[in-house]
N, C-alpha and C positions, 0 to 999 in steps of 0.2 A: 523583354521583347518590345516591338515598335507600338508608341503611342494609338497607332493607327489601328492595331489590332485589338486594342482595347477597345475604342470607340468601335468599331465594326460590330464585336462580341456586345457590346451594349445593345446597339442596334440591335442585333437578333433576338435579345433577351426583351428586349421591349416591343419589336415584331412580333414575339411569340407569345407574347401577355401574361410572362412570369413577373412584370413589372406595371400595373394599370397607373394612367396618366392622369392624376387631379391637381387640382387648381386649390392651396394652401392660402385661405387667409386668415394671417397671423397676425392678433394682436396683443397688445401687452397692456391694453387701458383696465379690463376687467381685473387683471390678475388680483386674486386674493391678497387680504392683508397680514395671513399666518404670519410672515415673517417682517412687517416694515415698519416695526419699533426699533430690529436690530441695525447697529450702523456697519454701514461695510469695511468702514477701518479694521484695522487687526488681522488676526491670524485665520486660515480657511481649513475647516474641516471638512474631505468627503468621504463619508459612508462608503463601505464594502461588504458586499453580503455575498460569499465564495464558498464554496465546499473544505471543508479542512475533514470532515466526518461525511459517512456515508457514500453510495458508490462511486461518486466523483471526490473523494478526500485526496487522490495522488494528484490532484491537479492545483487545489486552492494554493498552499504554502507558497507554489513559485510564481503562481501569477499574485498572489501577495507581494511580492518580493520585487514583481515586474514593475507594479505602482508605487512601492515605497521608493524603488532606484529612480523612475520618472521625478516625484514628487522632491527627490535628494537633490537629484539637478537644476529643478524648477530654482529650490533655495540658496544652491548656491550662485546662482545668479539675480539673487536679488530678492527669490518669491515671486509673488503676485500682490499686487497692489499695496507694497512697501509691508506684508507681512506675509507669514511661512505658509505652507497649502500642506499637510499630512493629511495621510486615512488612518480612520477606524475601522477600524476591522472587525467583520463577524463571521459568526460560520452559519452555512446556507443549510448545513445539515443532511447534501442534497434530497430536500424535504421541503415542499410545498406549503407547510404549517410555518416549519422551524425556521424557512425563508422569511415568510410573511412575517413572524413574529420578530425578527430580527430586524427588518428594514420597518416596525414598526416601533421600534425602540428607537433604533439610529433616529427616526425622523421626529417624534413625537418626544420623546426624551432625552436623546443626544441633541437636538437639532437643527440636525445635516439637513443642508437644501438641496444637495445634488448625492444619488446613489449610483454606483457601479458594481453592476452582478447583475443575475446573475450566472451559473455555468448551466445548468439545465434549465429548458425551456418553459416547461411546466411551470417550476420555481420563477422564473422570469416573469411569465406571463402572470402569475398567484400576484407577486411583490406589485407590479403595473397595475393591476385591476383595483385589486385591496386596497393599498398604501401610495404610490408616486401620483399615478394619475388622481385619486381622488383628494390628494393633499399637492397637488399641484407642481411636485415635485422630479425635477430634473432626474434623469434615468438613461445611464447606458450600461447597456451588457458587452462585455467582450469574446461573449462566448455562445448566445444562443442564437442558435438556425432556425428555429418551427415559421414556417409562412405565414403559421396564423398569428406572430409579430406585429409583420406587415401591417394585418388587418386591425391593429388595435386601434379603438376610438382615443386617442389618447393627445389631442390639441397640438400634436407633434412635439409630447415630449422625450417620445422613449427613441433612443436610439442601438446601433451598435456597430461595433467596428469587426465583427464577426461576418462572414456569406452566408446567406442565408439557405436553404435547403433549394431553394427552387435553381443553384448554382450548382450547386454540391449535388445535386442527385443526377444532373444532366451530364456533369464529368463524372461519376461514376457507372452511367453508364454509357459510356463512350468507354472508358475503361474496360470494363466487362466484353464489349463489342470488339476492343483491341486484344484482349485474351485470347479470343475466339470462343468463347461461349456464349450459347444458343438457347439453353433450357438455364434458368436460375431458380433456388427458391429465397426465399428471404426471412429471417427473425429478427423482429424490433420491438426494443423498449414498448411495455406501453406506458407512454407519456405522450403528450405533446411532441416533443422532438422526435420523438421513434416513430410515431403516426406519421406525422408530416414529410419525415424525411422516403418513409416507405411508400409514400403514397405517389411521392413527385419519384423517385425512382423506376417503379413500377411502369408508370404513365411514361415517360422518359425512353428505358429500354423498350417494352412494348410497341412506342413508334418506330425504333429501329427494326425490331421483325424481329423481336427477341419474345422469347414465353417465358413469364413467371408462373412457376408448377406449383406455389406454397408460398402465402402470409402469413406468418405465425409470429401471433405477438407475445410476449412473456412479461413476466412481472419482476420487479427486482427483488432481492434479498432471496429467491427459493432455493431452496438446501438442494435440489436438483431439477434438471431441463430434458428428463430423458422425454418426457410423453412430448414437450413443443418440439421433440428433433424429429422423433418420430413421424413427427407430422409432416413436419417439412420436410423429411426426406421421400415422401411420397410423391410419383410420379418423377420418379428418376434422371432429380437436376442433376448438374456437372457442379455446381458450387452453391455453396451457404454465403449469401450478403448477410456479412453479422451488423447487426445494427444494438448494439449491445454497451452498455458501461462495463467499467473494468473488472468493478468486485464480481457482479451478476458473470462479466465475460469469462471469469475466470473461471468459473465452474461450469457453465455452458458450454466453454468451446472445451474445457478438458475431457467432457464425458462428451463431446462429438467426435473430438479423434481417440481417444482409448475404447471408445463403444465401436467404432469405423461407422461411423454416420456418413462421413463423406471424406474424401481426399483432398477437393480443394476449397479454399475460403477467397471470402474478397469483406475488407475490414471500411470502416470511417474515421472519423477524425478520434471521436472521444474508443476506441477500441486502438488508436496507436497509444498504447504506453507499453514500456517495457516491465514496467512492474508487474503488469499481467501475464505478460509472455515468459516474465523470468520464471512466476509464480506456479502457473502452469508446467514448466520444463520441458522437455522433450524439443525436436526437432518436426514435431510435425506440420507445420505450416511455412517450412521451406520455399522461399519465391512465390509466397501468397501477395496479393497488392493489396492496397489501398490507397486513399485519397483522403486531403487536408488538407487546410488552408495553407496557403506558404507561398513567398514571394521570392522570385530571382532573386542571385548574387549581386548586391547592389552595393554602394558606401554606406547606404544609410543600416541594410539588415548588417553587413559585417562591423559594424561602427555597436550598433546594440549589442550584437553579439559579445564583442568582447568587454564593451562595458558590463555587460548582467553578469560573465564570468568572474571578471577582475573583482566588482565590487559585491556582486551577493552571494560569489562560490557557488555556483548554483550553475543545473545544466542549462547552456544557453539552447541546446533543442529540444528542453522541454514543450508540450504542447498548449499552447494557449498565452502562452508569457507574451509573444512580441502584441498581440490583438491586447492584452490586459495594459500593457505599457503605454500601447497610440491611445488607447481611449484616455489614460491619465495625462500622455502629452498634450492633445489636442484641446482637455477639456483645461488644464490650466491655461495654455495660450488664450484661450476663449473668456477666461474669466478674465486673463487683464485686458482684451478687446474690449469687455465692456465696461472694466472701469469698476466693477461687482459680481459678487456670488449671487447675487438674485436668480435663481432657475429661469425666468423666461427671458431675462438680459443675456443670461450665458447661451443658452440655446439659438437664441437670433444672431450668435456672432461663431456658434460651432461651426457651421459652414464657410463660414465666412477666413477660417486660420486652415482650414482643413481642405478645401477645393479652390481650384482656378479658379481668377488671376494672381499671381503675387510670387515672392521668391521663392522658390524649392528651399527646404530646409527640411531637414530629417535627426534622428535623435541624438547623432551627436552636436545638434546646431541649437540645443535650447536654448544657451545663452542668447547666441544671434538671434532666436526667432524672438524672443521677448523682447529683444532692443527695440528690433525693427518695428515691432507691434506697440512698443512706447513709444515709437517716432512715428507711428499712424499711417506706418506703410504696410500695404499687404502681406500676407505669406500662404503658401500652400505647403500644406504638413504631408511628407512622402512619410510614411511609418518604415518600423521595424518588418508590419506584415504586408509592407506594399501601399498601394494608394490604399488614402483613407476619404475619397469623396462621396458625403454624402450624398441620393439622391432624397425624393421629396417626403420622403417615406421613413427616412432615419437608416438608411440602408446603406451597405459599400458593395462594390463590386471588385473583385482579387482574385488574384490566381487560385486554383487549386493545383495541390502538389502531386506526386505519383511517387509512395514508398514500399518498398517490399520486405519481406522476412528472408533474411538470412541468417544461420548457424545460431536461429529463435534470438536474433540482433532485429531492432529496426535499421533499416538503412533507406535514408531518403535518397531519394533519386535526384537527377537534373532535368526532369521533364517536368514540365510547368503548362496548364491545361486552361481555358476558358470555356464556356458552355459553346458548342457547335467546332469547335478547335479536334483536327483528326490528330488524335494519339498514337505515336510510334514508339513502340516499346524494343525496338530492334537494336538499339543504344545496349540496352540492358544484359544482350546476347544470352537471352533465356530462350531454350527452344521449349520449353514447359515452364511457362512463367508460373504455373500454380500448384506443380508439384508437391506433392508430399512428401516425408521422411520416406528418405534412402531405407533400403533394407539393408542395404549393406552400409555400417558406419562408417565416414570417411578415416582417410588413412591419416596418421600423426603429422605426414606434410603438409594433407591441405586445413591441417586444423587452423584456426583464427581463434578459439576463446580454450581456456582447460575449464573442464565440465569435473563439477563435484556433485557426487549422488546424496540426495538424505530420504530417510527410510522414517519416514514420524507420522504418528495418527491421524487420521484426517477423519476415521470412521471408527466403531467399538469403542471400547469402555472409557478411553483416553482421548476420545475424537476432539475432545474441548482445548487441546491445547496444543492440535496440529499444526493448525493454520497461522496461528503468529508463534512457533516456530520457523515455520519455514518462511513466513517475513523479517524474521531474526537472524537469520543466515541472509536473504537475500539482501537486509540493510549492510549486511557486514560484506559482503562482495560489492553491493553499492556504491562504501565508500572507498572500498579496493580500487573498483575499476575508476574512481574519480583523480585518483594521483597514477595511473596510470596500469595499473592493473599486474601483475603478475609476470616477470619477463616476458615482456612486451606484449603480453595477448591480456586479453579481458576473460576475467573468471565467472563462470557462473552456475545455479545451480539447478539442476535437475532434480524438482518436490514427486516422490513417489510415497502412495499409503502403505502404512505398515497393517492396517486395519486394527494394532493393538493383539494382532494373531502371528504367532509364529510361523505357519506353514504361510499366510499372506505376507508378511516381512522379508520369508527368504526368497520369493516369485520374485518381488518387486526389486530385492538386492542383486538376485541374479542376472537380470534382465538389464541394470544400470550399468553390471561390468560387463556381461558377452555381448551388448548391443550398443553401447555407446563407451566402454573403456575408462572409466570411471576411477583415477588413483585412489580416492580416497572416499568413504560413507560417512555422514554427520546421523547416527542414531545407533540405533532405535530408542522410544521413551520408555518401555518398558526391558525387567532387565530379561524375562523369558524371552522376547523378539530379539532383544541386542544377545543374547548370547545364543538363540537357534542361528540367527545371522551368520555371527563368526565362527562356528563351529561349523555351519555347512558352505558356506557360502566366501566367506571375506580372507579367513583362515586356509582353505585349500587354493582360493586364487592370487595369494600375496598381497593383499589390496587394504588400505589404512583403515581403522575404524574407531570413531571418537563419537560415545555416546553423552548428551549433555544430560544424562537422568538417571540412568541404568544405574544403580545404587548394590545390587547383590552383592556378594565376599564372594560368590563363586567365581564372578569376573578377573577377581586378584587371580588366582590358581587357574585361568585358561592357558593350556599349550598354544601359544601364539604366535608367537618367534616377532616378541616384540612387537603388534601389530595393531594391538587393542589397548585404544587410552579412551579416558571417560574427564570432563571436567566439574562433575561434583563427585561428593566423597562416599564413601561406600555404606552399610547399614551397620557396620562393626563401630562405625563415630555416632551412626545415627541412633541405633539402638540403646545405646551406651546414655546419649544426652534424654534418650526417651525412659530409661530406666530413674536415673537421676532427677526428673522432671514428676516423676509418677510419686518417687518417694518423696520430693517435698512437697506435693499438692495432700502428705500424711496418709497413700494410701499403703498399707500391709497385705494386701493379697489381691491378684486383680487375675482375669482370664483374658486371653488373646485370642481373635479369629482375625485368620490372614487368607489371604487369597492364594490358591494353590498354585502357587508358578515360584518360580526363582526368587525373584521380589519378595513376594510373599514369607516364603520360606524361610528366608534368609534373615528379615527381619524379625521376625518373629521371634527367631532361636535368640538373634544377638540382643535383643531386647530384654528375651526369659534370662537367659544366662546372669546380664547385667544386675536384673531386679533383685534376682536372686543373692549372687556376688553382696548386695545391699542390704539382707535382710529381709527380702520380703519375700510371697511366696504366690506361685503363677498356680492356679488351681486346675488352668485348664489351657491346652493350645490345639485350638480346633480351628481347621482346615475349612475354606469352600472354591466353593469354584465361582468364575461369573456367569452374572447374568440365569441365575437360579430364578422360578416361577415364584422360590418359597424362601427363608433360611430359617425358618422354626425348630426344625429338629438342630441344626449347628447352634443356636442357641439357647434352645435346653440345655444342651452337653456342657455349652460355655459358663451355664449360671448356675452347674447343679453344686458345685461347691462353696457356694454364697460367696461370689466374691466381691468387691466392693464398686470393681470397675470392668469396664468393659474395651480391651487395647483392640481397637478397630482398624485393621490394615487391609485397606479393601478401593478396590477402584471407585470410581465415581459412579459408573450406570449401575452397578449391582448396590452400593452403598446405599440409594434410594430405598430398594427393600430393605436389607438388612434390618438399616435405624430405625425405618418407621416402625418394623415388627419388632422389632425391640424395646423400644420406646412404648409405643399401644398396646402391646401386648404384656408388660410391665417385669421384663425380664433384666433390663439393668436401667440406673438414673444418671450414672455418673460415666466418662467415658475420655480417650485420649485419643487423638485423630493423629493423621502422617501427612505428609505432601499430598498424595490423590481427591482429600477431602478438603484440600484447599479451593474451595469454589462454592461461589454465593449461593450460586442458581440450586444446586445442593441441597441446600441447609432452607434457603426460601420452599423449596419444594418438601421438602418432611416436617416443615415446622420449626424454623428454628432457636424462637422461644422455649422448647422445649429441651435443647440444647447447650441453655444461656449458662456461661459460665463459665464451660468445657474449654480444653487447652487442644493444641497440637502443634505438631515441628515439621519444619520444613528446612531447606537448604536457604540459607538468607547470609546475609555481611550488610554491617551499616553502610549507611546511607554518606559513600565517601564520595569524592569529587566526580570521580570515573563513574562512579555507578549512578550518581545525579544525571550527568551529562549520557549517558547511554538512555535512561527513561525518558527522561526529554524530548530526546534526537529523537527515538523509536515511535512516540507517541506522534510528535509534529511530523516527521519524515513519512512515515510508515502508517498513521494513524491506529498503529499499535494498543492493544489492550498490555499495559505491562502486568495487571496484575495477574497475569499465567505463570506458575512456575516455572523457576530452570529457562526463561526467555535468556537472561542475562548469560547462563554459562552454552546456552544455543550458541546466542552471537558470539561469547571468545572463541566456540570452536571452530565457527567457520573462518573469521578472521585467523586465529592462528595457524589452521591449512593455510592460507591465504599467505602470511609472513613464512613457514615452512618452504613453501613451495620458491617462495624468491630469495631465500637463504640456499634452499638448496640447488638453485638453476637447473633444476628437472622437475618431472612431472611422474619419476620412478616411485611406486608406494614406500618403495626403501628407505628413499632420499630423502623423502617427504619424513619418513618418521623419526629418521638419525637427526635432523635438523629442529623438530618441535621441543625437542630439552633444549635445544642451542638460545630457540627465543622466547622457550617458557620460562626456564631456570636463570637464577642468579650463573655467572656476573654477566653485565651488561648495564646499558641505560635504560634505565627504567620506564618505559612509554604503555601509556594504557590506549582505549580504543578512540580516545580524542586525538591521540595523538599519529592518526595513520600515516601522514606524508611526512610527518618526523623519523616513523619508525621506517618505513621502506625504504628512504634516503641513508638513513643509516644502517640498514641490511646492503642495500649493493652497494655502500662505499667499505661493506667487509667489515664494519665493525657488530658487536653485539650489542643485541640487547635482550633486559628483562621485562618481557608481558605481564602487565599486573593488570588483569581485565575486570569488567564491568561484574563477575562473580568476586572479585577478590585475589588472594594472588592463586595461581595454577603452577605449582612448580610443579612436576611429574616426579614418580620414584620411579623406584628400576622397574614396579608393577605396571605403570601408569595410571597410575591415584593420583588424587590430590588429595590435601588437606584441608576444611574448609570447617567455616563455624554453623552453628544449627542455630534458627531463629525461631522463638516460642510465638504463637500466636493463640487466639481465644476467641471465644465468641461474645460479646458484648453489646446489648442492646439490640440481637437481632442481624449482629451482621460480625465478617467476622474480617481480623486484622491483628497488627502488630502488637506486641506488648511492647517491641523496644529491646526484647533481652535479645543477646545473643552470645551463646556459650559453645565453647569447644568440650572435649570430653574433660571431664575433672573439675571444671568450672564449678564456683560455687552455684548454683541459681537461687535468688531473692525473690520470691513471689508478695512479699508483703506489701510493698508500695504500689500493687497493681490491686489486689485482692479487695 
């Protein structure tokens, strides 16, 4: 839009005293002598202190990526002052300690004279107070809003190329006013940014003749948000302003629309991601808005854009990448303006490359802008996210954007907003712009994405290894929809809880195919939920089902008319390697208690069988159920035959009692564990010193190329816990739905399942999950290939098994992990070089 509306919009902003007028006097005679031993020859290091963990971690990596691309181009034109400018990188933690403690490494041990970060405000304000301003140290964020910024005492060091809340809150509610709602309530972070922002919000609508019914602030990391919805649904708003991070958003806004808190939402900057929304699933926040920072169609944003694709593979509408990118632009132009990295030389000259007068140059012109500033001519840095001029304050002033939810897609809009600027959403032709999910699911023509269902614990016995599950599917659509997604539509997935209960597993299955049409189910983790599933539910509807855990032999023998595939291997391998594993640890007689479900059962037999089959002799195989008050009498019965060991095949919430009364109560010492008792927090909670020594088996394959590059990705993309079982064979099976579904050029569960041998099984070219834009290309140009995934290889039989190797672990020194072995059935297994 016209320069002139810019200016206008300032003017009101400063009319209205979201902007107070001081008189800056800056000098640079006192500045401290921390740094002026060093000479400014050589090469420039700047500090970064970003989220990569905690509830801002989907945001760091790409604004990492945004300053490394800046800082790439900076060097191939020369650098800055005849040497190279890289960052160091930290993670922010998003944690106000692990901030501080990071930006006090970078400065005091790495030391950086100029930091950047960081993404919350809090953490911004912690690092400025603590660390930059009291060590005199240059400071811009690309990412924090709180007004109380603004106010920092800080000699005009701290900057940012971010809007600050007192912009942001006045288009959002201009927004809300163009909705047409009249009553709102609101939930925000409590930090810094979530106050500030709620507070100019509030104040904002309120002048329009708007009522806020409910402020309700929340905390991050809580396992649930019903009592703050509660709250705020009091006094009968029309919508929830979530003012929310992602991870926290993810669970708040899932239990506001499956609880029906409310119908419609209106989001902010840090609640657009779609990892949230995918994680979440469902359609419920259909033609919901929000607001972001975001600048017109210009050369300069399309110029970055397709530079951040071409060279970092990375989405260029990620959020926060173009503000991470101008602040790295502007602050190298500024360092060779001054000729040095000295914090208060560069600062006196960021204005100076960044605002009128001088040549427009924007980020494909860094070459040009560096010349022109070695030949001591002006320039004015137009960014990736719009004008980047500072005012007196360290502040910019930028468009905010207008995006909505569609088919649970972000979709940015083309309306582009300034504080006092009337917003027409009439473009958009929504006559309910904040509509809720349809009851009726749309029909197969107006579909835009194919929706795959997963059925995995988020709650019960198993709830620990829900959640990155279903970010294990969602990285594997991730990198689907990045080469272009699935005959021509984007895949995605719909997370429902199995609660680890059967009768809860088959609701949620049901509901994924009569209400949203769902080809195909990624689960259940347990094999009683994955086989109540199919037997009532997936199996009477025709409908694909690929469990990556579900381990029973009952599963082999299901009536399924071909329909149920699982990608790890059954308890008939597992038992077998756990029978052979018992007999060379030299035990002769041991008793088994299994949890009473399929699982359970199943193992336990193939395991007794096995041990047997060897020689040795099972004294006892006692049954329980979970989540028992007690299991004393189950193990009396287990130990009355004096056996030597104790074969524990028992989930994780009940395992807590079990061991401890077993253990304390001094009924066995020695003992063999399975996959469910793979998990720290376990063994730290019963003691697990007490424990030291003990073995168990799980599904594992060494540490090959593919399975490196999957923990990696998962961990930096996803900020993934890898060490949850069964993550690795989650992601093949959503990826390999994924290569199915574009072998088959349908979306029929039929299609779907005749084509998973086509690119599970030999012959073909062999491509693992690094290789996704290799393997797609070569599925539509009609040739084959063989899926050797991040589990190892998956060929299917006529059952739909695979075959896979068992990996020993132990517990050692209090924690517990790998031995290294990993044996298939027959294998010899060597305990001595560990023992």
């Amino acid at each position: 839009m016209r320069l002139g509306m810019i200016k206008s919009a300032r003017t009101r902003l400063l009319s209205t005293a979201l902007f107070s007028v001081i008189v800056l006097v800056v000098s640079t005679i006192g500045y401290g002598c921390l740094f002026a031993d060093e000479s400014d020859a050589g090469d420039t290091t700047i500090g970064t202190v970003l989220p990569v963990s905690g509830d801002l971690s989907t945001l760091g990596p790409g604004m990492q990526k945004a300053i490394d691309l800046a800082f790439e181009l900076v060097n191939e034109a020369g650098g800055v002052n005849g040497g190279e400018i890289s960052a160091l990188h930290r993670d922010s933690g998003t944690s106000e300690q692990i901030g501080t403690d990071a930006a006090s490494g970078l400065v005091n041990v790495d030391g950086v004279k100029i930091v950047l970060g960081a993404v919350s405000s809090g953490v911004t304000i912690a690092i400025a107070e603590s660390v930059t301003i009291p060590g005199e140290v240059l400071h811009i964020s690309p990412a924090s809003s709180s007004n109380a910024i603004t106010a920092l005492a800080d000699n005009d060091m701290v900057f940012r190329t971010r809007v600050n809340d007192a912009v942001k809150s006045q288009v959002l509610a201009e927004l809300a006013v163009a909705a047409g709602y009249e009553r709102v309530s609101t939930t925000y972070v409590n930090n810094a940014y979530g106050a500030s922002l709620n507070e100019s919000f509030i104040e904002a609508f309120e002048g329009m003749g708007g009522t806020v019914t409910a402020a309700v602030s929340h905390e991050l990391g809580q396992a649930s948000y019903v009592s703050e919805l509660r709250d705020s649904a009091e006094g009968s708003p029309e919508v929830l302003v979530t003012i929310a991070y992602p991870d926290s958003g993810q669970i708040l806004l899932r239990e506001a629309a499956e609880g029906e808190f409310y119908d419609d939402y209106m989001f902010v900057d840090v609640t657009r991601s779609q990892t949230m929304f995918d994680a979440i699933g469902g359609n419920y926040f259909e033609g919901d808005f929000g607001v972001s920072p975001g600048a017109p169609a210009s050369p300069g944003v399309e110029a970055f854009r397709r530079l951040y694709e071409e060279r970092t593979d990375g989405d260029p509408s990620a959020s926060l990448i173009t503000e991470a990118f101008d602040a790295a632009a502007v602050l190298a132009l500024a360092i060779e303006k001054a000729g040095s990295d000295d914090p208060v030389a560069v600062r006196n000259e960021l204005r100076s490359v960044a605002n009128p007068p001088g040549e427009v140059v924007g980020p494909a012109d860094i070459a040009k802008a560096l010349e022109l500033v070695r030949d001591g001519k002006d320039v004015d840095y137009v960014g990736a996210s719009g004008n980047v001029d500072f005012d007196e304050h360290g502040n910019v002033v930028s468009w905010m954007r207008v995006w909505y939810v569609e088919n649970n897609t972000i979709i940015d809009s083309d309306i582009y907003a300034l504080p006092g600027d009337e917003i027409d959403l009439s473009p958009l032709s929504q006559d309910d712009p904040s509509s809720s999910i349809s009851e009726d699911p749309p029909s197969s023509e107006d579909e835009v994405s194919v929706k795959i269902g997963t059925v995995l614990p988020r709650t019960g016995d198993l709830s620990f290894v829900g959640k990155e599950r279903e970010l294990a599917v969602s990285f594997a659509f991730e990198l689907v929809n990045e080469v272009g997604g699935v005959n021509g539509k984007r895949i995605e997935a719909l997370h429902r809880d199995s609660g680890t209960d059967p009768e809860v597993g088959k609701a949620a299955a049901s509901k994924l195919i009569s209400e949203h049409g769902v080809p195909a189910i990624i689960g259940a983790a347990s094999s009683g939920v994955t086989m109540a599933i199919a037997e009532a539910v997936t199996i009477p509807n025709g409908v694909l089902q690929i469990s990556p855990s579900s381990s029973s032999s009952l599963i082999t023998t299901l009536d399924d008319d071909d329909l149920t595939f699982r990608t790890t291997f059954s308890d008939v391998i597992a038992g077998q390697v756990a029978a052979e594993l018992a007999r060379e640890i030299g035990w002769e007689s041991v008793a088994t208690t299994h949890v009473s479900n399929a699982y359970g059962t199943s193992l336990s037999t193939s395991f007794s069988d096995h041990f047997q089959a060897l020689g040795g002799t099972v004294t006892a195989q006692i049954s329980h159920d979970k989540r028992q008050p007690t299991y004393v009498t189950e193990l009396k019965q287990a130990s009355a035959g004096d056996p030597e060991a104790l074969i524990a095949i028992a989930y994780t919430d009940s395992s807590h009692t079990l061991l401890r009364e077993a253990v304390d109560d001094g009924y066995f010492e020695e003992f063999l564990f399975f996959t469910p008792a793979y998990n720290q927090e376990l063994f730290d909670a019963v003691g697990a010193g007490k424990f030291e020594g003990s073995y168990g088996t799980k599904a594992g394959t060494k540490l090959t190329r593919e399975r490196k590059w999957f923990f990696e990705n998962f961990a930096n993309r996803k900020s993934g816990n890898i060490d949850i079982p069964h993550l690795s064979e989650t992601f093949d099976a959503g990826l390999m739905i994924a290569l199915a579904i574009e072998k088959a050029g349908s979306e029929d569960p039929v299609a779907i399942r005749d084509a998973l041998r086509e690119i599970a099984n030999p012959p073909g070219v062999v491509v693992g999950q690094q290789d996704v834009a290799k393997a797609f290309d070569i599925v539509r140009a009609g040739e084959d290939v063989n899926y050797v995934g991040a589990a190892g290889l998956l060929d299917f039989d006529l059952n739909g098994d695979v075959t896979g190797t068992v990996e020993i672990w132990r517990i050692k020194d209090g924690e517990i992990g790998s031995t290294g072995i990993f044996v298939s059935p027959g294998d010899e297994i060597d305990l001595s070089a560990i023992r």
